[in-house]
C-alpha positions in Angstrom: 59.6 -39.2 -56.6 56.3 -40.5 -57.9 53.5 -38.6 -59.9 51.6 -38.4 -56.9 54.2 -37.1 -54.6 55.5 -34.9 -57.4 51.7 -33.7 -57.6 51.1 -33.0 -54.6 54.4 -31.0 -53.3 53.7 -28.7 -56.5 50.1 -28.5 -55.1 51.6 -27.4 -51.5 53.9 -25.1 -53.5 51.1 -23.5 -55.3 49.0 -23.2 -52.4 51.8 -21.4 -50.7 52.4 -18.7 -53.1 49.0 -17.3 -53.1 48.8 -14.3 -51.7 45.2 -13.8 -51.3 43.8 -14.5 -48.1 40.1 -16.0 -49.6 42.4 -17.9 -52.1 44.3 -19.4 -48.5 40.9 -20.3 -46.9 39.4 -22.2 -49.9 42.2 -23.8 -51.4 42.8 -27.2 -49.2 39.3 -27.6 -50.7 40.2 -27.2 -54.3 43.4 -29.2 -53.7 42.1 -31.9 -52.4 38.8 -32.4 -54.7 41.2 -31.7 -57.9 43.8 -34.5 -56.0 41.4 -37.2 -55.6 39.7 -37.1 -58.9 43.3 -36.8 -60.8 44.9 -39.6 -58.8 42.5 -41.7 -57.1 45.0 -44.2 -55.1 46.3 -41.0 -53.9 47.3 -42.1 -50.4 45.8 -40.8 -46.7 49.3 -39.7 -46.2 49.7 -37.7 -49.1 46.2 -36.3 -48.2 47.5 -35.5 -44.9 50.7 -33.3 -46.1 48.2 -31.4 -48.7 45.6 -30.7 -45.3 48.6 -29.7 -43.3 49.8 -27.3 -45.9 46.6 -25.4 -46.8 45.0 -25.7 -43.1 47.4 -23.6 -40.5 44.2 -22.1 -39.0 44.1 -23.3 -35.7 40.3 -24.6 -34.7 38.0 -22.8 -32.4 37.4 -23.0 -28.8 33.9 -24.9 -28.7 32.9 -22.2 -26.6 34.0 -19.5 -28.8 33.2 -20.8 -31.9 29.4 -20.9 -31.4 27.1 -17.7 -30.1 24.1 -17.5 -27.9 24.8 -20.4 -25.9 23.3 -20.2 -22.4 24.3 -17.6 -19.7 26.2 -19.3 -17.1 25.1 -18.1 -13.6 27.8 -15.7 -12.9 26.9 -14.0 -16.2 23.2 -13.6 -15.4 24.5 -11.6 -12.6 24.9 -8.7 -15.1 23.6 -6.7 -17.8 25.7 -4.6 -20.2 25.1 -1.0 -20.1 27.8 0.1 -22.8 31.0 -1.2 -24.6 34.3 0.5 -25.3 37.0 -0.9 -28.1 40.0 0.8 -28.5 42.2 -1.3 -31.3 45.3 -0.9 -33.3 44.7 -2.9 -36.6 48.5 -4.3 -38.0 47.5 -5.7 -41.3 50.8 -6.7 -42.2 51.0 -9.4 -39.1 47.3 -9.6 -39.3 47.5 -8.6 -35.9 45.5 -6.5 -33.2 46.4 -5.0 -30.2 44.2 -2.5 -27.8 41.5 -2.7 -24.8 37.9 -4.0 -24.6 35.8 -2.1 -21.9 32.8 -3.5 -20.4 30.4 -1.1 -18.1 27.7 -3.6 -16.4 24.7 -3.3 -14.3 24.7 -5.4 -11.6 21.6 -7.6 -11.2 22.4 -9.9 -8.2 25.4 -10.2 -5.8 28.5 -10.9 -7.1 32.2 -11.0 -6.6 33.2 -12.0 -10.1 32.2 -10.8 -13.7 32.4 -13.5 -16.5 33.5 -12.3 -20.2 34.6 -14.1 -23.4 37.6 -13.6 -25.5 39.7 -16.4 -28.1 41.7 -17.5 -25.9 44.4 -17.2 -28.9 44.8 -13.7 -27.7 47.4 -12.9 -25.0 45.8 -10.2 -22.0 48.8 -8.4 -20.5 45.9 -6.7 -18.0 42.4 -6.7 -16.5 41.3 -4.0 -14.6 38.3 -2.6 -12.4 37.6 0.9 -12.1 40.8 1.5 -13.3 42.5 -0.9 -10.5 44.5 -4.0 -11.7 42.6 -7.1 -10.6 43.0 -10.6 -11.1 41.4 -13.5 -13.3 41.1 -16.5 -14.6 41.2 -18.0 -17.6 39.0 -20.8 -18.9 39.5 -21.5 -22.8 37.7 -18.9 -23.8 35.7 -17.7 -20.8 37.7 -15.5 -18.3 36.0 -14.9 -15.0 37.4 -11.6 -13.0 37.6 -11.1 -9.3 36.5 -7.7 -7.9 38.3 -6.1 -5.2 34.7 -6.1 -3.4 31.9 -7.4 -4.0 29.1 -6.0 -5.7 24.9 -6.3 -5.3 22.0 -5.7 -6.9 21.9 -1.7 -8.5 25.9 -1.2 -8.5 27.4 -0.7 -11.6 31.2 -2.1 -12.8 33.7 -0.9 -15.2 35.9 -3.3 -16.7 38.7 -3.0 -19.0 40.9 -6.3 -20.6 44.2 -5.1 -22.8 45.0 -7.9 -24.8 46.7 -8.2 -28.1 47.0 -11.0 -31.0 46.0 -12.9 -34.3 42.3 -13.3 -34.5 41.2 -16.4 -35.6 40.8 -16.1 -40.0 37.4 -16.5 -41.5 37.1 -19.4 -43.2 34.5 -19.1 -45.4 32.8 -15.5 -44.3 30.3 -14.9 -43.8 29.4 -18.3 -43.2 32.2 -19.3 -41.4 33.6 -16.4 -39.5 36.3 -14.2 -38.1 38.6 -12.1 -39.7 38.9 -11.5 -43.5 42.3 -10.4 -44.1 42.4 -9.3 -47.7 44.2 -7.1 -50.5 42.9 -4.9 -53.3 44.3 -5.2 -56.9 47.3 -3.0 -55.9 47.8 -4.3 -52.4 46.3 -2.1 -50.3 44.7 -4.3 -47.1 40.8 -4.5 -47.5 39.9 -6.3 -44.0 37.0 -7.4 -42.9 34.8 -8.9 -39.8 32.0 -11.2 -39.9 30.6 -13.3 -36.4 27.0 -14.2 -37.0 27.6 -17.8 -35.4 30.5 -17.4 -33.3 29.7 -13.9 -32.2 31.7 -11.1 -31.1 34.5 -12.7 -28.8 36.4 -14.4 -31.9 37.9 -10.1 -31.4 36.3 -8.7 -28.5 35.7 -9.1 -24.9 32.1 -9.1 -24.2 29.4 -11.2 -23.0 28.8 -13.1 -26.7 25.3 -13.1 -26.4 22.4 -11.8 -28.9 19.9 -11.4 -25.5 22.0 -8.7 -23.5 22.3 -5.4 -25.9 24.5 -3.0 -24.9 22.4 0.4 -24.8 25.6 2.0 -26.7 29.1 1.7 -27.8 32.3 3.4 -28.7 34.5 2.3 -30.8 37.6 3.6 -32.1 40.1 2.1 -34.5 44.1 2.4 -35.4 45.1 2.3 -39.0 47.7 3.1 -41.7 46.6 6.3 -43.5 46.5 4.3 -46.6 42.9 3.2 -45.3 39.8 4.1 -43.6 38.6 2.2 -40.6 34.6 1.7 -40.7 32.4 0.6 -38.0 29.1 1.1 -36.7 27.1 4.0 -35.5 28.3 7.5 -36.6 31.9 9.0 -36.6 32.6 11.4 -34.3 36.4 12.2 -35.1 39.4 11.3 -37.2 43.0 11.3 -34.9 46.1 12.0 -36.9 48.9 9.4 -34.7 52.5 10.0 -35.9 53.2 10.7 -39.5 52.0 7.1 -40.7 48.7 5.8 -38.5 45.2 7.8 -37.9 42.0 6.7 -35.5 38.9 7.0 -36.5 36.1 7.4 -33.8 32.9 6.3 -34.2 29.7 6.1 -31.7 27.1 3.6 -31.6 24.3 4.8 -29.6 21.4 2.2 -30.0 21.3 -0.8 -28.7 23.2 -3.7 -30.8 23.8 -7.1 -31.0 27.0 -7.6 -29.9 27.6 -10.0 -33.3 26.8 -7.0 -35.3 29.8 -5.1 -34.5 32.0 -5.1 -37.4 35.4 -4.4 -38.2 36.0 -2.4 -41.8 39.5 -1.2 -43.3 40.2 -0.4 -46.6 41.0 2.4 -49.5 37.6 3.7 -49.1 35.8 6.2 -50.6 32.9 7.8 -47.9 29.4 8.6 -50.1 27.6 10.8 -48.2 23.7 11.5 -49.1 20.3 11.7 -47.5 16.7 10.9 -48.0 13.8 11.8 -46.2 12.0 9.6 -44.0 8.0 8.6 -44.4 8.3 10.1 -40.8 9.4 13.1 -42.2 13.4 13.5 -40.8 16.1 13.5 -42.6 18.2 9.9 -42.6 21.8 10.2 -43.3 23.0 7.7 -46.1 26.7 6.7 -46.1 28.1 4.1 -48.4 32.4 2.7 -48.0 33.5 1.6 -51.1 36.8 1.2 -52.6 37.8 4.2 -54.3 38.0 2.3 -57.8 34.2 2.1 -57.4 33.0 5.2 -56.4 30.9 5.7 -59.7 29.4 2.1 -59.2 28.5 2.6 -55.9 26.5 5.7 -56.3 24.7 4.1 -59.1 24.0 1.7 -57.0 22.5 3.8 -54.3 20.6 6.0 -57.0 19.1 3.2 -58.9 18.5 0.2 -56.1 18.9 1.9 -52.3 16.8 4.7 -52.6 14.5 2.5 -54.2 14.2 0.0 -51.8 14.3 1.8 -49.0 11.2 3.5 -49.9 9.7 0.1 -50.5 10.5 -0.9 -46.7 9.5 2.2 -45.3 5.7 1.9 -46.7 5.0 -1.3 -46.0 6.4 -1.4 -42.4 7.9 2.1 -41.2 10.5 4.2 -40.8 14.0 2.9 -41.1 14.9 1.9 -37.5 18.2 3.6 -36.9 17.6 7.1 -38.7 19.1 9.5 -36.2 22.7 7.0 -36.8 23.0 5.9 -40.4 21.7 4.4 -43.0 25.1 2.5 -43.8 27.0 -0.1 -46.3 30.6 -0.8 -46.5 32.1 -2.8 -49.3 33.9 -6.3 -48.1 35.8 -8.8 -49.7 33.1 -11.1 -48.6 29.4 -11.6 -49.7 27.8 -9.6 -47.5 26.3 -9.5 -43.3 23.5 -7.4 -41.8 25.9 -5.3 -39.2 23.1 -2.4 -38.1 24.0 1.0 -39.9 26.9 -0.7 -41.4 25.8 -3.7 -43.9 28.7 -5.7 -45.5 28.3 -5.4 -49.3 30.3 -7.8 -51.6 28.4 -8.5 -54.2 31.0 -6.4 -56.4 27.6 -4.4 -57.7 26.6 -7.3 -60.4 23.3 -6.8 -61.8 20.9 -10.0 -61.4 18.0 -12.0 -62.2 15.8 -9.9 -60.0 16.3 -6.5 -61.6 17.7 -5.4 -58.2 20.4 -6.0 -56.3 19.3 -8.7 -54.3 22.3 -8.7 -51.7 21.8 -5.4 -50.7 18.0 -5.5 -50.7 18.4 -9.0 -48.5 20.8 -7.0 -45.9 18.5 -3.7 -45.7 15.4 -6.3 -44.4 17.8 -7.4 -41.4 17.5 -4.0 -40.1 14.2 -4.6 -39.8 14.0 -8.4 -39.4 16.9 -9.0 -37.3 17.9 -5.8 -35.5 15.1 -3.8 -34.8 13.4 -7.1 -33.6 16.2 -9.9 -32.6 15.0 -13.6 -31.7 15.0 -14.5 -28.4 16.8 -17.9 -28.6 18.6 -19.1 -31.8 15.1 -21.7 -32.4 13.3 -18.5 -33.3 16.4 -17.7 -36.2 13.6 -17.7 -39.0 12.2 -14.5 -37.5 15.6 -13.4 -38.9 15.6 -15.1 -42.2 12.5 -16.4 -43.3 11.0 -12.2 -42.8 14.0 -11.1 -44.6 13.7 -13.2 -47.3 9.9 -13.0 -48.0 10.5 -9.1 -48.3 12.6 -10.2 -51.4 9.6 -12.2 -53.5 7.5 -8.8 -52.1 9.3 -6.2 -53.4 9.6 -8.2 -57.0 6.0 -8.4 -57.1 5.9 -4.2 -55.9 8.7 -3.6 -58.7 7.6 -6.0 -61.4 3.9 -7.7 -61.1 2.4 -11.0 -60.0 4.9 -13.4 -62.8 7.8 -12.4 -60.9 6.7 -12.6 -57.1 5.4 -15.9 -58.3 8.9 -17.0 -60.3 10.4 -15.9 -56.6 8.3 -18.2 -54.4 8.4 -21.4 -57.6 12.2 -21.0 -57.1 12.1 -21.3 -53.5 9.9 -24.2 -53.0 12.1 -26.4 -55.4 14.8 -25.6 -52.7 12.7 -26.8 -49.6 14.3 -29.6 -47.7 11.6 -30.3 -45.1 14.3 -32.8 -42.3 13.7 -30.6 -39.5 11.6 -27.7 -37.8 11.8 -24.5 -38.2 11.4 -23.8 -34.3 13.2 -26.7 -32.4 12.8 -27.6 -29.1 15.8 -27.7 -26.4 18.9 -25.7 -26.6 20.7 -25.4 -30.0 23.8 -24.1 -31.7 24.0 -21.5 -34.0 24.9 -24.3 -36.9 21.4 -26.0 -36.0 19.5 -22.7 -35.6 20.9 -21.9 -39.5 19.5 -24.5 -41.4 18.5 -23.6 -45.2 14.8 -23.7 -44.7 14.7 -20.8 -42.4 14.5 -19.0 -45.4 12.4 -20.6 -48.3 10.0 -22.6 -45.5 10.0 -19.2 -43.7 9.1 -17.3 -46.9 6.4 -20.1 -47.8 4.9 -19.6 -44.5 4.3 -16.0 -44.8 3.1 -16.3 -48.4 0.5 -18.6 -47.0 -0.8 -16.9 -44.3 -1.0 -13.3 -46.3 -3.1 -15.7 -49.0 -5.0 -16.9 -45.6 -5.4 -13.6 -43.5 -5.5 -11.1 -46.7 -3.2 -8.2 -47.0 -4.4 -5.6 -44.8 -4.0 -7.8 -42.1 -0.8 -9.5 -42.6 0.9 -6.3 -42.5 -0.6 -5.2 -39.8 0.6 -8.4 -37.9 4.5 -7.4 -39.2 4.3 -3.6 -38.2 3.1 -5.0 -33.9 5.6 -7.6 -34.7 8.4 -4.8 -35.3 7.2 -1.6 -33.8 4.3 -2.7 -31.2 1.6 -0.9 -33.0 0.1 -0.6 -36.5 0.5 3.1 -36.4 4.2 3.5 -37.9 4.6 6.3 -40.5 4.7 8.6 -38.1 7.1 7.0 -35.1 10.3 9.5 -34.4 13.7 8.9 -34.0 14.9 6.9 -31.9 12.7 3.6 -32.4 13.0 1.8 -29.8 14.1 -1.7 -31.0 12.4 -5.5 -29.2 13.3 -9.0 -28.5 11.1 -11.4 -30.8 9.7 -14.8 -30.3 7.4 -17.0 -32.5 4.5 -17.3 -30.0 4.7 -13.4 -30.1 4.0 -13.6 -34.0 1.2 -16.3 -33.6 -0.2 -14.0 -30.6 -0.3 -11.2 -32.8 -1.6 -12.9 -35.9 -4.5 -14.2 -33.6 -5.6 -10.8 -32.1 -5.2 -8.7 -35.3 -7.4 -11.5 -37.3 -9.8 -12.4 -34.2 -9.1 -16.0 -35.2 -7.1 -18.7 -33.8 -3.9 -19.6 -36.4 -1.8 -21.8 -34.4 -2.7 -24.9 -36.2 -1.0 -23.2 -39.3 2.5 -22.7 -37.5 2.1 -25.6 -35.2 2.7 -27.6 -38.9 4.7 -25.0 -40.6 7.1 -24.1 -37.8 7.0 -26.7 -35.7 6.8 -29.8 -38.1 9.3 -30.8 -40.5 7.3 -32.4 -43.3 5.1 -30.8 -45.3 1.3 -31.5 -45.1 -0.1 -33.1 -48.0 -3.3 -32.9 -49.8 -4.0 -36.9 -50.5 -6.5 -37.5 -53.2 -9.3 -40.0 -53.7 -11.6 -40.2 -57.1 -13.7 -42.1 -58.1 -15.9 -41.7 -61.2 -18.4 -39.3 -59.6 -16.1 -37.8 -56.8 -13.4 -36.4 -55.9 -12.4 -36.8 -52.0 -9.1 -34.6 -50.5 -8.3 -34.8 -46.9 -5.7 -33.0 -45.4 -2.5 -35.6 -44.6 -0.3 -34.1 -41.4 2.8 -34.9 -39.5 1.4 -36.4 -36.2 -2.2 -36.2 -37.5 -2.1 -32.2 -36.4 -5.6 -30.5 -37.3 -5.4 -28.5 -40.0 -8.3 -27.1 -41.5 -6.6 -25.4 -44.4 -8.7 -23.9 -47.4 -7.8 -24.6 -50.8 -8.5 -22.6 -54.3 -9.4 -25.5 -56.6 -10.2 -24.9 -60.3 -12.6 -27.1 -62.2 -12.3 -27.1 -65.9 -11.1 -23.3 -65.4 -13.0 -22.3 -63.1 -11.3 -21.3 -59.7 -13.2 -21.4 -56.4 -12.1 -21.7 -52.9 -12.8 -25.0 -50.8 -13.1 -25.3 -47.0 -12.7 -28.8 -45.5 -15.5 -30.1 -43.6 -15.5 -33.4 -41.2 -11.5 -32.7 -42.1 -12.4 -33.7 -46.0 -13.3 -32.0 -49.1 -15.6 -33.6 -51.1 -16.6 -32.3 -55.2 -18.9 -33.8 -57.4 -17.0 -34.6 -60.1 -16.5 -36.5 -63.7 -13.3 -38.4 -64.8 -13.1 -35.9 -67.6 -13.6 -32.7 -65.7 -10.1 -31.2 -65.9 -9.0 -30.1 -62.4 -6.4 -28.0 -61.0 -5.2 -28.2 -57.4 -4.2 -24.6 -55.9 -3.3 -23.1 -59.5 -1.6 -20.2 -58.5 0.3 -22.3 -55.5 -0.8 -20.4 -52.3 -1.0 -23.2 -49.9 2.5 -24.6 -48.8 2.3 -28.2 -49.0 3.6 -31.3 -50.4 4.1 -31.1 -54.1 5.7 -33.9 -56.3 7.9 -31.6 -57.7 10.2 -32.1 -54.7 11.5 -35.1 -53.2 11.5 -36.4 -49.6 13.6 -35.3 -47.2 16.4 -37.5 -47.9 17.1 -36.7 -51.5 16.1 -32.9 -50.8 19.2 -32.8 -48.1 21.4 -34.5 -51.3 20.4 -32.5 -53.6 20.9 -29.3 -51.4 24.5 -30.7 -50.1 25.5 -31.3 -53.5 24.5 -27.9 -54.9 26.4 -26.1 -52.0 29.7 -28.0 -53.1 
């Protein structure tokens, strides 16, 4: 045997005795890197054996693996009213077995009901009203006949039993599914995370961000050697047989069906409370693994309480108050699953002087779940909100040098190939692009520069709660689909002015607008340089041997009277998102980003 077959079967070997499921998921990629630069004749066969070692997951159904995607017309015939999972969890087969209810209204006649479930799992039955029907499978759509049909006004009751492996995470939360994971003493720690292939990778249910169920109820099988955690508030704990307990809990605000999450582990359950700026008392529960029960309520005493204050006074009570304000820890980085965050962060102290993971995660509850885009081209209402709250709160904890090292940081990551809002239909994997967050972020810092304080946050509180009179809003808040002509609509009537141009080139471009120069040696000319020539009548702060002053274009130009030794100073304290030589193009930006994610 050669070195390189002789590598690469110890390789295989190595790869096969780890025990750790992240370990599983990431090591084809360390193999295979560490292969190629160790033996670079290494052959596509040998490549092949190491692939077909370290990859048994099989791939996901196109339709499963990718959320939001169009209604069909049979499943615009309904809207959810509630879900029901009953599961038994078998970590040791990383396994589930149990029953997925569905209760719709429906909207128009029908004599079907369309659903979604990996069609790895086996369904032993379907039934209606408690009747066994029949179905169809698809891939991963199945399509059930009613004994009747049904019309506008009826409601329906389904159930699917159904049992199986569900597909493993790859990469969560990033690339998702199920986490199945250990602690140090081998206790299963599992974990759920669907962003962008959404809730049937382990449910049946209609997989889409844009039909909430009004509630859910969700109750989960387990070894007594762990908790089961979920969203919403728990109702019960079953004792079943000597060995196995069910824990109960009930969801009842509306959700996005990817925001159900799965939890099991040795958990510890912090219980606590703060008051709300509305005045009610907001239950706080943080799951962590008992081994860090003292970090965990450091971490709620010295960061949570902290930043949840922060996010209540600039924009209003915490949305679900009357469930819980809730995180669980995960063996992955983190998710915003409502009352039920995914913490991973293994309560590291950063750069920020807060713990930006669970500070990130709190926004979505806001940014995310109390308002939810529309489509997946409106994502950045997610993401580029959530983020800017970060650079806010380091300027409300620390001062201007910090909310300003925040935003520098961010711009050096821009990558400015595509638009924030795209037109057409588009995955989940196009909706997530990296500059839904920085861009995002940059947008908002420029229009609160623009539109001044008072008014930007006005424009966020209509954008999340429909009016700029918050601190006093009860329990429950009634949570809103989101779109980004909503936030330009609001913007416009708050200010009295007319904004579009600003998103039309921020949002809706994807290069950067840039400030060209002319000077001469009396003059100095700037005109405003725009993807497709869009107007944009931006004002710029423009400091003149020291001397700052702001400058509004007219006849599209700036023009300043000017000496070739004046000392000048282009939007010194960078309010105005543009093009900056600081950054590349767009091709060496997406480079540059690729090769820093690897």
């Amino acid at each position: 045997m050669n070195k390189t077959k002789r590598f690469t079967c110890k390789l295989v070997l190595l790869f096969k005795s780890c025990k750790d499921t992240h370990i599983q998921e990431l090591g084809w990629t360390i193999v295979v890197t560490y292969a190629m630069k160790m033996f670079r004749k290494l052959t596509t066969c040998s490549g092949l054996i190491i692939l077909t070692a370290c990859t048994s997951i099989a791939p996901l159904d196109p339709i499963i693996g990718d959320t939001g995607q169009a209604f069909s017309d049979l499943a615009n015939r309904t809207d959810v009213i509630s879900y029901g999972l009953d599961l038994e969890i078998f970590p040791h087969s990383k396994s589930i077995a149990g029953v997925g209810r569905s209760h719709f209204l429906i909207t128009q006649y029908t004599s079907q009901i369309e659903l979604k479930l990996d069609s790895r799992f086996d369904i032993s039955n379907v039934s209606v009203a408690g009747k066994t029907v029949s179905y169809e499978r698809a891939g991963g759509i199945i399509t059930i006949n009613l004994a009747e049909p049904k019309t506008s006004g009826d409601s329906v009751k389904v159930a699917v039993h159904y049992s199986g492996k569900p597909h493993i995470a790859l990469r969560a939360p990033w690339s998702g599914g199920f986490v199945w994971s250990e602690t140090e003493n081998g206790t299963p720690w599992i974990a759920t995370a669907v962003q962008g292939e959404g809730c049937d990778l382990f449910w049946p249910c209609k997989d889409h961000f844009a039909d909430k169920a009004d509630s859910m109820e969700i109750s989960l099988t387990v070894p007594k050697s762990v908790s089961a955690v979920t969203n919403g508030v728990l109702q019960s704990i079953d004792n079943i047989g000597e060995d196995k307990h069910r824990f109960n809990w009930t969801l009842s605000v509306p959700a996005s069906d990817y925001n159900i999450a799965l939890n099991i582990g040795p958990f510890t359950r912090i219980q606590q409370s703060y008051t709300s700026i509305n005045g009610e008392s907001v239950p706080i529960e943080f799951w962590a693994l008992n081994e860090n029960t003292d970090k965990a309520k450091t971490l709620i005493e010295d960061d949570l309480l902290q930043q949840i204050s922060f996010f209540e006074a600039f924009l209003g009570p915490y949305p679900w108050g009357d469930q819980k304000l809730g995180f669980v820890e995960t063996p992955h980085l983190g998710m915003e699953h409502q009352t039920i965050n995914a913490y991973g962060k293994k309560y590291l102290r950063d750069k920020n002087g807060f713990d930006w993971l669970l500070h990130h995660e709190l926004a979505h509850e806001w940014f995310g779940n109390l308002i939810t885009h529309e489509q997946l081209n409106d994502a950045w209402l997610h993401e580029g909100f959530g983020f800017y709250m970060q650079p806010i709160y380091s300027l409300y904890k620390f001062g201007e040098a910090a909310y300003s090292h925040a935003m520098y940081q961010s711009y050096l990551g821009l990558v400015n190939c595509q638009p924030l809002v795209k037109e057409g239909v588009i995955t989940s994997d196009q909706a997530f692009n990296s500059d839904i967050y920085g861009k995002g972020g940059w947008t908002l810092h420029t229009l609160k520069w623009l539109i001044g304080d008072e008014l930007f946050w006005q424009a966020n509180r209509k954008l999340l709660y429909a009016t700029d009179d918050t601190h006093n809003l009860p329990f429950p808040i009634t949570p809103r689909y989101r779109n980004t002509q909503d936030f330009i609509d609001i913007v416009n009537t708050v200010t009295g002015e007319d904004y579009t141009w600003l998103f039309e080139v921020y949002l809706k471009r994807a290069a950067l607008p840039e400030l060209q120069q002319t000077r001469t040696d009396n003059k100095l000319i700037l005109k405003w340089q725009t993807p497709d020539n869009l107007a944009f009548p931006m004002p710029i702060t423009i400091s003149i041997n020291g001397k700052s002053a702001i400058y509004t274009t007219i006849d599209d130009q700036i023009t300043l009277d000017v000496s070739l030794q004046d000392h000048i100073i282009i939007d010194p304290q960078m309010k105005v998102l543009h093009y900056l030589p600081i950054i590349g193009l767009c091709e060496e930006n997406q480079y540059l980003s690729n090769n820093k994610r690897s």
